[in-house]
Steps between C-alpha positions, in 0.01 A plus 500: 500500500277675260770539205620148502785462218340166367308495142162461508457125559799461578494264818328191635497536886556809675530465845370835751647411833461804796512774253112627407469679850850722397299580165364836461265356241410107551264535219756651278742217609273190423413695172825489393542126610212425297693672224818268545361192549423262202113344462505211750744652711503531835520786769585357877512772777543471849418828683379651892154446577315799645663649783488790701865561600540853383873462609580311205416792261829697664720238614493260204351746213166294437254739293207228590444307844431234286201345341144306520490229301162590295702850434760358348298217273253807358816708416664184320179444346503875371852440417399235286564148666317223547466197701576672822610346833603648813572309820592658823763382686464593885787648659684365831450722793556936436546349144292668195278212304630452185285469181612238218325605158548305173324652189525389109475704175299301286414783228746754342264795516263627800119447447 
């Protein structure tokens, strides 16, 4: 995820569904998304919310028990992106919440 074989630029949409909590390095992963993705396009990830099930680290190989939303907007932010949303998604009963983010690069470089 952080050595994508796409040219800079090279894609529109790139879609992030239940793999930033198997990432050793989410930052490093939504860097390299901003990389790939032309100006105007647009990142979509669906991901955990912040959990506590410590389980899912051995059983399932997650490296983070998810995320808070305001953690992930300030490190897409960093990474670059801008007009941020995240909805949560509340999860049926012993279900995890899920977290629905949608993020644009509007400029080629990082200010």
């Amino acid at each position: 995820m952080t050595h994508l074989p796409v040219a800079d630029g090279g894609v529109r949409c790139v879609v992030a569904n239940m793999v930033l909590h198997h990432a050793a390095d989410p930052v490093a992963v939504l860097n390299e998304i901003h990389r790939v993705l032309a100006v105007d396009g647009t990142l979509l990830i669906a991901d955990l919310a912040r959990h506590e099930r410590e389980l899912a680290r051995e059983q399932l190989a997650d490296q983070w028990l998810g995320f808070e939303e305001n953690e992930l907007a300030n490190w897409l932010a960093a990474a670059g992106f801008d007009r941020v949303e995240c909805q949560s998604i509340a999860g049926d009963s012993g279900h995890v919440p899920v977290l629905l983010v949608k993020a644009t690069k509007l400029a080629m470089n990082r200010s």
